[in-house]
MARMARKE-912396 format. One record per residue (C-alpha): residue number from 1; chain; x, y, z. Coordinates in Angstrom, 3 decimals. Layout:
{dodo = NUM	miba = A	u = X	v = Y	w = Z}
...
// end
This chain:
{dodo = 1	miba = A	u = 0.000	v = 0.000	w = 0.000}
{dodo = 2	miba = A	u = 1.221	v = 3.665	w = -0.984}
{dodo = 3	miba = A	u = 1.889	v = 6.100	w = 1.879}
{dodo = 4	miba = A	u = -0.220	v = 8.893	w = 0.826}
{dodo = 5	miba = A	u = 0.391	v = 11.133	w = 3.406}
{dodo = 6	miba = A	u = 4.706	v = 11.070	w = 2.654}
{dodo = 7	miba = A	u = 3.596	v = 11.536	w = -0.823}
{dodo = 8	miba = A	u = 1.601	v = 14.348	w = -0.623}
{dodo = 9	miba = A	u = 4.669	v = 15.765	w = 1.739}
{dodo = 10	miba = A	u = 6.798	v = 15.282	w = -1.215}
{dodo = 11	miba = A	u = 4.779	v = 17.651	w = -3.815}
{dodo = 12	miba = A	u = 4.440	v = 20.499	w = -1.319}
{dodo = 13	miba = A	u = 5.683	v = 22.199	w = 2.142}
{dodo = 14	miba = A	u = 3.969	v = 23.265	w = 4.915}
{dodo = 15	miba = A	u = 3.352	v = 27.053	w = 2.618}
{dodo = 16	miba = A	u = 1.712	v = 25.787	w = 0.207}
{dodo = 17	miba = A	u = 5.254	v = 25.671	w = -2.197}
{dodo = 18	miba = A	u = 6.608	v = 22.389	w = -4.090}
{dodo = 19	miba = A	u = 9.266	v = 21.327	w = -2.372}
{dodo = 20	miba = A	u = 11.524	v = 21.870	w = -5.652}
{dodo = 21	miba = A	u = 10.812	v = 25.463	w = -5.548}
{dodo = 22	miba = A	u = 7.950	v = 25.312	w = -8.244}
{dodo = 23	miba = A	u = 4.284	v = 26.789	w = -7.792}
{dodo = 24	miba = A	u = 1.768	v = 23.845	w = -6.315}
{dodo = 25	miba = A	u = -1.147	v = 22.807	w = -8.489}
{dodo = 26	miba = A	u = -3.157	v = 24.915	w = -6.504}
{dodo = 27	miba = A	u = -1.582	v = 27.936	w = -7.470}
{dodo = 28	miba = A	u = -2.061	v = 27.029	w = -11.000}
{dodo = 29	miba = A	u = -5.567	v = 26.268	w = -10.763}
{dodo = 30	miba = A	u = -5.527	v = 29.833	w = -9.381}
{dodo = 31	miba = A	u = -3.805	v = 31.374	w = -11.789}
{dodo = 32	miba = A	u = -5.966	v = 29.978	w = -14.433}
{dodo = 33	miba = A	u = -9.186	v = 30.865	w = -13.332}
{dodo = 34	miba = A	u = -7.575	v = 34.559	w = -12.625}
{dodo = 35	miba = A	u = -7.064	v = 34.602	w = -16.355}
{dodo = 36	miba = A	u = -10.298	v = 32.638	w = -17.098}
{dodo = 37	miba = A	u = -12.102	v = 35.666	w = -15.728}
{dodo = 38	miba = A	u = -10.532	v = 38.653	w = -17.185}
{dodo = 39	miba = A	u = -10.836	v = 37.008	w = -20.746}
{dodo = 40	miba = A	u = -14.776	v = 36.896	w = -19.890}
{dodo = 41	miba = A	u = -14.663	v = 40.666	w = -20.191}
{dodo = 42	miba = A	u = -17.813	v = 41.303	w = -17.273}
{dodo = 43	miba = A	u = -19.577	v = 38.344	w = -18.932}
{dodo = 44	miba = A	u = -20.882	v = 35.587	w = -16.265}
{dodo = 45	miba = A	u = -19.977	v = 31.984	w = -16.976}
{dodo = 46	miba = A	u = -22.529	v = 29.612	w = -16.931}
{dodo = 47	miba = A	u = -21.685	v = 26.512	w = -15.687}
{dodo = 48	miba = A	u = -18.096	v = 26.608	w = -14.815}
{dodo = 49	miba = A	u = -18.104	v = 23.981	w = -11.811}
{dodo = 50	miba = A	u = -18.607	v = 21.479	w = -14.661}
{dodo = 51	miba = A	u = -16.219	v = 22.957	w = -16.843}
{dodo = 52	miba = A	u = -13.320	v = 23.253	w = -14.110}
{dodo = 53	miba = A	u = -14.086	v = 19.498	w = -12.959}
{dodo = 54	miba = A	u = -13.635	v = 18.426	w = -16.443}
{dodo = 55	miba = A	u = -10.897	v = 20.312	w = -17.250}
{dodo = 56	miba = A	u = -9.230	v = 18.602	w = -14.309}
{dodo = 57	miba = A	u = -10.459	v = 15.450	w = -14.319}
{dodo = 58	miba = A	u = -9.363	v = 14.138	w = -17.829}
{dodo = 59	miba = A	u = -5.675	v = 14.642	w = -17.572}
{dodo = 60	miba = A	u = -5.908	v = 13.155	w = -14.269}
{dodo = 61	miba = A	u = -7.523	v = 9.724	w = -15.292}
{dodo = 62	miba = A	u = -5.354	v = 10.104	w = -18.553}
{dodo = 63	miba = A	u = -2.275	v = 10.226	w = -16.251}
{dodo = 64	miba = A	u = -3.033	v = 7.821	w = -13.638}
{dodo = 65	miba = A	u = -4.145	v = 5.018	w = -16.457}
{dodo = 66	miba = A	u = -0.625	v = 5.990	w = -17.538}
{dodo = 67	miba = A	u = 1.167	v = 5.372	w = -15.078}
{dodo = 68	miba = A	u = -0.729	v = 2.353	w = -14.090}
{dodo = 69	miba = A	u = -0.233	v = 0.972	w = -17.434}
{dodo = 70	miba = A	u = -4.288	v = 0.411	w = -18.027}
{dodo = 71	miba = A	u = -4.768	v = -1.806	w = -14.761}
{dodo = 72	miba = A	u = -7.971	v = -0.040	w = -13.822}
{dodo = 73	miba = A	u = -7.749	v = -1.808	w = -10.497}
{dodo = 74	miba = A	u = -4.648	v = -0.054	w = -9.399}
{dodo = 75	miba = A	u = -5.898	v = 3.110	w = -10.933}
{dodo = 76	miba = A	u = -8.878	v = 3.139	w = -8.696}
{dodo = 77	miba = A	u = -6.763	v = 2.563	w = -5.858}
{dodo = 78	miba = A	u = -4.518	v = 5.390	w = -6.692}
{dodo = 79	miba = A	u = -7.597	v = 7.796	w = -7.110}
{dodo = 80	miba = A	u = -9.270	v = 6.366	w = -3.953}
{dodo = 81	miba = A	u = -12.432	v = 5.753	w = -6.464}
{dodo = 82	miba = A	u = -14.819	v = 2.476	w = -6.841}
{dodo = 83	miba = A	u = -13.224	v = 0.511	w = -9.823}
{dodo = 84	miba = A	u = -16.968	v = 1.324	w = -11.601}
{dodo = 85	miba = A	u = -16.857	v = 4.818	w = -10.715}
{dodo = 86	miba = A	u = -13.595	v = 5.239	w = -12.501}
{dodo = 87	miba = A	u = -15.143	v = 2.819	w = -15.707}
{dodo = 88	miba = A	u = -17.838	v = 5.350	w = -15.902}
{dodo = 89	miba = A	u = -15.385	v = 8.770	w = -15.684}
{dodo = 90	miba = A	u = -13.139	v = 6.756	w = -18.210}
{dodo = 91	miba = A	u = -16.407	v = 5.742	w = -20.597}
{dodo = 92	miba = A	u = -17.060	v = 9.926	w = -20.602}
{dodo = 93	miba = A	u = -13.764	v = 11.012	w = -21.234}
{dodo = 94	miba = A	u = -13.863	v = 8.581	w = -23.606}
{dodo = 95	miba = A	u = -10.586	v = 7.443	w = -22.001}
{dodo = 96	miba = A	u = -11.393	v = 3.400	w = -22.238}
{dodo = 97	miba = A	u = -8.807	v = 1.180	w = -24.603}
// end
């Protein structure tokens, strides 16, 4: 079993910095949305839970099933996810071999 907690450790310090002295995902997420907003120009989006979530959520299956080589099993684990809940997020993204 994977030590989550040491691996989390590893991608950030205690301020919210990687470790390696680059910005955390959070700060990108951040960063994105800033610039998400300003190119709306006083517009309101509609819907943008869904669109962050999915924005999000793709690479990270796409990754995981990566790096678990397909085994679905393993990615679940990984993503602390029911093995069907991560079939049905892979059917969408249309992320299934």
């Amino acid at each position: 079993m994977v030590n989550n907690k040491n691996n989390n450790d590893a991608l950030l310090s205690s301020n919210g910095t990687s470790k390696k002295g680059k910005k955390p995902l959070c700060k990108h997420t951040e960063d994105a949305l800033d610039q998400y907003f300003t190119t709306l120009n006083g517009d309101r989006p509609g819907d943008l839970y869904d669109l962050v979530i999915g924005e999000v959520e793709r690479p990270l299956f796409k990754a995981v099933m990566d790096y678990t080589h397909g085994n679905q099993s393993q990615a679940a684990g990984i993503l602390g996810l029911n093995r069907g809940t991560l079939r049905k997020k892979l059917r969408a993204y249309s992320l299934l071999s």
